[in-house]
C-alpha positions in Angstrom: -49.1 17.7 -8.1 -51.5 14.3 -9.0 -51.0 11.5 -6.7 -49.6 9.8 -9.6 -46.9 12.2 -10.3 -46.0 11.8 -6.7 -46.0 7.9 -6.6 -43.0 8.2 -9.7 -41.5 10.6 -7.9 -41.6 8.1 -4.2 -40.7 5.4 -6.8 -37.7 7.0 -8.3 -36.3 8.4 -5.2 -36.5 4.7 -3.6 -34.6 3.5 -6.6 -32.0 6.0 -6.3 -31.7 5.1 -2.8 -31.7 1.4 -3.8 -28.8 1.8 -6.5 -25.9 2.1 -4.3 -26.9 -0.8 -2.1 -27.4 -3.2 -5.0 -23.9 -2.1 -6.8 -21.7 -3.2 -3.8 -22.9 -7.1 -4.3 -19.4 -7.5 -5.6 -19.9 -11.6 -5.9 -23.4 -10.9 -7.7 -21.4 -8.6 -10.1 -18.8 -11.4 -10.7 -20.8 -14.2 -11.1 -23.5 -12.5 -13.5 -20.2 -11.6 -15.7 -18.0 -14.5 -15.3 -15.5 -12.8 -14.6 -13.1 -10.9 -11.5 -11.2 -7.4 -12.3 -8.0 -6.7 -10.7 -6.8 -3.1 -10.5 -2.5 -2.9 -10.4 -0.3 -0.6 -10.5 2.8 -0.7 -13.3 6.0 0.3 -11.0 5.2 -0.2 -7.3 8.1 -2.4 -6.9 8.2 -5.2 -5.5 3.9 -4.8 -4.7 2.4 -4.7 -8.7 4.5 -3.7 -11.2 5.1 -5.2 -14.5 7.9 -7.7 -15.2 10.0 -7.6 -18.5 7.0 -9.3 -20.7 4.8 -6.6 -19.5 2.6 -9.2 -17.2 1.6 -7.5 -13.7 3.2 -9.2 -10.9 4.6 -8.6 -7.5 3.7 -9.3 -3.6 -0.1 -7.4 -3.7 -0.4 -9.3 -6.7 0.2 -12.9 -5.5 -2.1 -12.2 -2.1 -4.8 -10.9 -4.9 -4.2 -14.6 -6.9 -5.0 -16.1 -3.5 -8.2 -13.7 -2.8 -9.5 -14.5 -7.0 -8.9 -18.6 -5.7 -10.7 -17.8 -2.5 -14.0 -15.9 -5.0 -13.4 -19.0 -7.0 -14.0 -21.7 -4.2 -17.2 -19.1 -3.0 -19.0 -19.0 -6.2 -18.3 -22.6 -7.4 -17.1 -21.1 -10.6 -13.1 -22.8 -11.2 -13.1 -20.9 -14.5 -13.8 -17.8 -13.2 -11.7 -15.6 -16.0 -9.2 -12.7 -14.2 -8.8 -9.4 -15.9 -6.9 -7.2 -15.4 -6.9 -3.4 -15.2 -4.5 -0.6 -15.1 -4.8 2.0 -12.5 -2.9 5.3 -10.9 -2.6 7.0 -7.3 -5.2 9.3 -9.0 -8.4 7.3 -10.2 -7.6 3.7 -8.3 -10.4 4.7 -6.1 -13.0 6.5 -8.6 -12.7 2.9 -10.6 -13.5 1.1 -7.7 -16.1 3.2 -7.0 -17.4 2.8 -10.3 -17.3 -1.0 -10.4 -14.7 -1.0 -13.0 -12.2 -3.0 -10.9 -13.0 -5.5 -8.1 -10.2 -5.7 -6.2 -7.2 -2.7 -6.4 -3.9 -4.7 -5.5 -1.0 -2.4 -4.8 0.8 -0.2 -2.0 -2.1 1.6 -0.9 -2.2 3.4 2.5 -5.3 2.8 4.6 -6.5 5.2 6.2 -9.5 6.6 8.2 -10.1 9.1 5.5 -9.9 7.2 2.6 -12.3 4.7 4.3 -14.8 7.0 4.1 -15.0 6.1 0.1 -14.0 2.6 0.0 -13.0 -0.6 1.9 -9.9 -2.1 3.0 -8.7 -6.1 3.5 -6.3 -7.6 6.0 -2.9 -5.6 6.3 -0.4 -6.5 4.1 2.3 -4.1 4.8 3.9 -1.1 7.4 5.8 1.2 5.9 6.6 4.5 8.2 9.0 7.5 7.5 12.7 6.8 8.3 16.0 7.7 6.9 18.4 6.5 4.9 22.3 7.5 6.0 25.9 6.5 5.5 27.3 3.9 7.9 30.4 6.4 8.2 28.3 9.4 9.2 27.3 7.1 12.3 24.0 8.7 12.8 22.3 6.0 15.6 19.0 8.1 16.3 16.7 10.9 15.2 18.3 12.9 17.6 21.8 12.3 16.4 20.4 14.9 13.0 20.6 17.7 15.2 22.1 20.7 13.4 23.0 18.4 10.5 21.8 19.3 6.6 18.6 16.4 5.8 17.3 15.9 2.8 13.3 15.1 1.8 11.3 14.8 -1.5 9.2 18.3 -1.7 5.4 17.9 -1.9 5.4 14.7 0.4 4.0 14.0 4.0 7.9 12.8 4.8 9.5 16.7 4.5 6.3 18.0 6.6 6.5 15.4 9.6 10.4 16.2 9.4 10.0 19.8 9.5 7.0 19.7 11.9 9.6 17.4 14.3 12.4 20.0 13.7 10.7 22.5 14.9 9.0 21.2 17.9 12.3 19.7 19.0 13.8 22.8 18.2 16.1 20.1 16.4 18.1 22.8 14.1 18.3 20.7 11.1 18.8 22.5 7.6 16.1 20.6 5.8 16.5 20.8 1.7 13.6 19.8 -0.4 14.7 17.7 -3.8 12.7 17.2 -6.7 12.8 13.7 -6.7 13.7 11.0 -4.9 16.9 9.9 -7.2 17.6 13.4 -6.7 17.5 13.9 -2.6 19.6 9.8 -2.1 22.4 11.3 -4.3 22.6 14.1 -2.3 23.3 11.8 0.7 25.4 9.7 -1.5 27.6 12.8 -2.7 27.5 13.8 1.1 25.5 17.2 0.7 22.9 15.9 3.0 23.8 13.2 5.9 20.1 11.6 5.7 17.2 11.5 3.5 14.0 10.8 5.2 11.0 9.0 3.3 8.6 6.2 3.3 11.6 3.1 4.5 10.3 0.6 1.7 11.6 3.4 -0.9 14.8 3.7 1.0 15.6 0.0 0.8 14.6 -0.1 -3.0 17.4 2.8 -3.7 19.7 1.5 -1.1 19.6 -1.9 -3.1 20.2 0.0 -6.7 23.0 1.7 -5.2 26.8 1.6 -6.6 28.0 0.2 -3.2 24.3 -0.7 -1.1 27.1 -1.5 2.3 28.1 1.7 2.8 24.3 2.8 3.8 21.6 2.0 7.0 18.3 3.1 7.7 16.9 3.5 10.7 15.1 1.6 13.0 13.4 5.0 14.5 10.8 7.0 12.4 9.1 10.3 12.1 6.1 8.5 11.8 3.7 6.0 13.4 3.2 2.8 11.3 1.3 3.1 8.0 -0.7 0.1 6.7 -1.2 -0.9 3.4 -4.1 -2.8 2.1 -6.2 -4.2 -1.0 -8.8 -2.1 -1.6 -12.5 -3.7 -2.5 -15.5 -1.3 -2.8 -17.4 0.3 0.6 -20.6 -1.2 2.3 -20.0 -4.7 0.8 -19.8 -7.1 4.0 -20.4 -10.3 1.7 -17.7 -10.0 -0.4 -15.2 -8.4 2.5 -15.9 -11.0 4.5 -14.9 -13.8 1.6 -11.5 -11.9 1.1 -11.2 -11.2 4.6 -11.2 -14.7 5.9 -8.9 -15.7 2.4 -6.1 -12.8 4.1 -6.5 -14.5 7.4 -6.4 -18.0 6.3 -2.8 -17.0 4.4 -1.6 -15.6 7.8 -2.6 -18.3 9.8 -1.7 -21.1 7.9 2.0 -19.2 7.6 1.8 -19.4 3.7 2.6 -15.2 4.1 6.2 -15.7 5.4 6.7 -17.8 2.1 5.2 -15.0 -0.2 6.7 -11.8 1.6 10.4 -13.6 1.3 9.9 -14.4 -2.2 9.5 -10.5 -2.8 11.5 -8.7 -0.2 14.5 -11.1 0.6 15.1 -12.9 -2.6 16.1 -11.3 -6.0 13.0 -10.1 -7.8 12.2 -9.7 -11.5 13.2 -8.2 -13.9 16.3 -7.1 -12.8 17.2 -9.8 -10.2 17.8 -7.3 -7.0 17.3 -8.4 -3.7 15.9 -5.5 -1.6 16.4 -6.9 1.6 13.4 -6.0 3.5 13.4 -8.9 6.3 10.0 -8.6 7.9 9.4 -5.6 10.3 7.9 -6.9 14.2 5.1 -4.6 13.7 3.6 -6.6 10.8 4.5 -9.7 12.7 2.4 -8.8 15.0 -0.6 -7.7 12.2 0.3 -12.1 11.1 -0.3 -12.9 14.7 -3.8 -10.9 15.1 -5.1 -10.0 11.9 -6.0 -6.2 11.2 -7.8 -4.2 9.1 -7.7 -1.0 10.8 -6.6 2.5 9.3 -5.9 3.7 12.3 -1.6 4.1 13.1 -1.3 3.7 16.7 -2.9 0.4 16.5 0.5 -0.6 14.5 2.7 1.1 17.2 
């Protein structure tokens, strides 16, 4: 091989090295564009979801409109034009990886693993698996489901860390898989099943569609530690994490949160008006207190 063929082949490696540093300057990207994409989800109610003149809204989304005013004040650039994109559970990360969206604002878990592939903001929920039950059925603990029938969606991490818990507590429960989750709360409703156990923010969602939302509690104990959801933004891009970062904390700190999370989990909501009554859990309390963007569950405990 000539020297020369060797220098292009030094120089082309170096720019393929080079390439993945120089696509994470996120602000670069938006101020050579003029212009900030949002990733959103279309029924993640109440965290992105589309309202009834198909516009994306919800909590995620207002904490994102903060973030965009945040980029705005960075870059000097008021004008800054917001689009908009589309995404799924299954390529939200691949179009962030890609540079297709800037900022994915949803109800997506953080976790170690998926920090491997991309970057996570401040905490802006806690969700952790719980179960819905009928006030009449009186059921005060996990402990109280011994030898009862429960209920779980099939194919989800909620049936597993039951049936895992059922087992090591040698716990007896009769645990039936539904197809759905419309499916498994109806089977508590009907009373075929005493509790179904899933992700709580779901459970309060059906309990507040419910014919009569009274008759039903969920429980303050889990099957799970605390998981955190958070606004994704691509991997290895300290600038613009630290820009969003300190737009999250500045929210928290200046109490402007308690405003936003009331508006969309104590008040009705569009389109439909519901209230879900999700009054704010201690645990993210706590996150407002001492800001967090760690993946890890028992930092939530």
């Amino acid at each position: 091989m000539s020297r020369i063929s060797k220098l292009l082949l030094i120089l082309i490696a170096g720019a393929l090295c080079a390439a993945p540093a120089l696509a994470q300057d996120t602000l670069k990207k938006i101020k050579d564009s003029g212009s900030i994409t949002i990733g959103h989800r279309d029924a993640s109610i109440p965290f992105s979801y589309y309202d009834d003149k198909q516009q994306p809204v919800g909590f995620a989304m207002d904490l994102c409109m903060k973030i965009v005013d945040a980029v705005k004040n960075e870059l000097k650039m008021p004008k800054l034009e917001v689009k908009y994109q589309l995404v799924t559970s299954a390529n939200r990360i691949p179009l962030m990886a890609n540079g297709t969206i800037d900022l994915e604002c949803g109800s997506t878990t953080n976790n170690i693993e998926r920090q491997k592939q991309v970057s996570f903001t401040i905490t802006h929920f806690l969700t952790a698996n719980k179960y819905v039950s009928k006030k009449a059925s009186n059921i005060k603990s996990i402990d109280d489901l011994k030898g009862k029938t429960v209920v779980s969606t099939s194919g989800t991490t909620n049936i597993k860390q039951a049936t895992d818990l059922n087992v090591a507590k040698n716990m007896g429960m009769n645990i039936i898989p539904a197809n759905g989750h419309p499916e498994a709360f109806q089977m508590v409703e009907t009373g075929r099943a005493v509790a179904f156990v899933m992700d709580d923010i779901l459970l309060y969602t059906l309990v507040a569609q419910a014919r009569s939302p009274g008759d039903y509690v969920i429980s303050s104990d889990a099957f799970s530690l605390p998981e955190p959801y958070g606004i994704m933004m691509r991997k290895d891009d300290p600038s613009f994490k630290k820009v969003v970062d300190n737009a999250m904390i500045q929210i928290y700190k200046g109490g402007e949160i308690f405003k936003i999370y009331d508006k969309w989990f104590t008040k009705p909501v569009p389109p439909k008006g519901i209230n879900y009554n999700v009054p704010m859990a201690q645990q993210f309390k706590n996150v407002v207190a001492n800001p967090t963007d760690s993946g890890d569950p028992t930092v939530y405990k």
